[in-house]
C-alpha positions as CSV (number, residue, x, y, z in Angstrom):
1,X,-137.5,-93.2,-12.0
2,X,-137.2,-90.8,-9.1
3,X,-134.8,-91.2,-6.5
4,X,-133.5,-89.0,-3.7
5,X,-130.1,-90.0,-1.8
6,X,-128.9,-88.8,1.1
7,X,-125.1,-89.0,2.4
8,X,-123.0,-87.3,4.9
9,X,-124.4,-88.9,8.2
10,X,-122.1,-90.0,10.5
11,X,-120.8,-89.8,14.6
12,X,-119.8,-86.5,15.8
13,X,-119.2,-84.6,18.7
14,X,-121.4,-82.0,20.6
15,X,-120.2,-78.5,18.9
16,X,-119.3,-80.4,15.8
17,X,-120.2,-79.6,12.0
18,X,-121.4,-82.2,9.3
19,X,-122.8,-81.2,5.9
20,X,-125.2,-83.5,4.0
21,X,-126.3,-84.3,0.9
22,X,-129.2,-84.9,-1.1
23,X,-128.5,-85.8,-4.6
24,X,-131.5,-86.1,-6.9
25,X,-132.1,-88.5,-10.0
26,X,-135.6,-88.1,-12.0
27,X,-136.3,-84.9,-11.1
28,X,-135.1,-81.0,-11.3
29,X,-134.2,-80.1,-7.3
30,X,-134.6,-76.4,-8.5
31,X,-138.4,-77.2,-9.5
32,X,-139.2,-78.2,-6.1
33,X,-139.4,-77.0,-2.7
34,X,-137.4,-79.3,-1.4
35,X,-136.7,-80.2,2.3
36,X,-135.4,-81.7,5.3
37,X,-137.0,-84.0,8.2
38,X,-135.3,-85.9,10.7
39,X,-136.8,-88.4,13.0
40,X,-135.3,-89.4,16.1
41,X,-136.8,-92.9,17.7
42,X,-139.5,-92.7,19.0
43,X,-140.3,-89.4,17.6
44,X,-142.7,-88.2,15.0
45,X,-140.9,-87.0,12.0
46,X,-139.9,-83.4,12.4
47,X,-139.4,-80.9,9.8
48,X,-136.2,-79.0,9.4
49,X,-136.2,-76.8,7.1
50,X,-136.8,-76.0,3.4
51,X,-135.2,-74.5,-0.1
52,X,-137.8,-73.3,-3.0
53,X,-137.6,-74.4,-5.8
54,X,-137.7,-71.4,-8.2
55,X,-136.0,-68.8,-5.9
56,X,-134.2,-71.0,-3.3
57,X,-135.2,-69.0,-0.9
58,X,-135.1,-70.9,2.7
59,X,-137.1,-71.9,5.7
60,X,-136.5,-73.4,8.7
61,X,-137.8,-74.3,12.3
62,X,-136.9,-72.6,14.8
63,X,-135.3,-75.8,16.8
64,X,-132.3,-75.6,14.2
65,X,-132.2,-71.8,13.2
66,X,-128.9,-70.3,13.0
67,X,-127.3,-73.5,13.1
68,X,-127.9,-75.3,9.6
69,X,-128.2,-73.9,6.6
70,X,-129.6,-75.2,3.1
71,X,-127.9,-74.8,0.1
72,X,-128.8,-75.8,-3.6
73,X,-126.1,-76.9,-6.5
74,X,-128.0,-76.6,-9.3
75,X,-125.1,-77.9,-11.6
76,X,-124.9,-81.2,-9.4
77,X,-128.8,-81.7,-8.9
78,X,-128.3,-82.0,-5.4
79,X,-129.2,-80.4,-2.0
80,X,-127.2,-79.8,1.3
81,X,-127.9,-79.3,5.0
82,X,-124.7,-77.7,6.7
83,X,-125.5,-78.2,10.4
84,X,-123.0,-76.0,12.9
85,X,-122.8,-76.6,16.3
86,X,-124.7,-79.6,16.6
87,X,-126.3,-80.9,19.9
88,X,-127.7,-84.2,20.8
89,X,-130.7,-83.6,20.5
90,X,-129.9,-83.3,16.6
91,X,-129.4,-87.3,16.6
92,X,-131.9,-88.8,14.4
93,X,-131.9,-89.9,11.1
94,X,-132.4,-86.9,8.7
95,X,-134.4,-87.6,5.3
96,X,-134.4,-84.8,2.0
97,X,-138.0,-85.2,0.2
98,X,-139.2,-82.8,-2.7
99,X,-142.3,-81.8,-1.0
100,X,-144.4,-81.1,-3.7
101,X,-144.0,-84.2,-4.9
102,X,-144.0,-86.2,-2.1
103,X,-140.8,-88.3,-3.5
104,X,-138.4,-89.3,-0.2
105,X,-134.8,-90.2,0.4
106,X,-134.1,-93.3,2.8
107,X,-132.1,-90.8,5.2
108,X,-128.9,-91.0,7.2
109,X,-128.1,-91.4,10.2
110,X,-126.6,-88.4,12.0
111,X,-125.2,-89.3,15.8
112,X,-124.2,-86.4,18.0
113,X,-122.2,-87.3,21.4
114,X,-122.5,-85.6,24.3
């Protein structure tokens, strides 16, 4: 079975820094393009940003660029979005998904006070 888990969602202050994690079960994270959404409430879901599969080569929109990075452990299986300098308008709850795929983490919550 395929599952995706995210961690590293928390409360943190305007400026601050949290990394999370996506680690992976049932699949390869270097096969797929895998990504990152976040949907705040009331919002549509809203991508983030992206790492390929094959070269890890990264993507992301331009609400977050220069501010988080993606990042691949192969060794661990698992994904990360560093996000620097957060805002409040970065509060939502931030899913990984291997897009290909379609397969979907059940997100955490990140909270960023003003």
């Amino acid at each position: 079975q395929v599952h995706l888990v995210e961690s590293g969602g928390g409360l943190v202050q305007a400026g601050g820094s949290l990394r999370l994690s996506c680690a992976a079960s049932g699949i390869t994270v270097s096969y797929y393009a895998m990504g990152w959404f976040r949907q705040a409430p009331g919002k549509q879901r809203e991508f983030v940003g992206r790492i390929t599969g094959r070269i890890g080569s990264t993507y992301y929109a331009d609400s977050v660029k220069g501010r988080f990075t993606i990042s691949r452990d192969n060794a661990k299986n698992t994904v990360y979005l560093q996000m620097n300098n957060l805002k409040p308008e970065d509060t939502a709850v931030y899913f990984c998904a291997a897009m290909e795929a379609d397969y979907w983490g059940q997100g955490t919550q990140v909270t960023v006070s003003s």
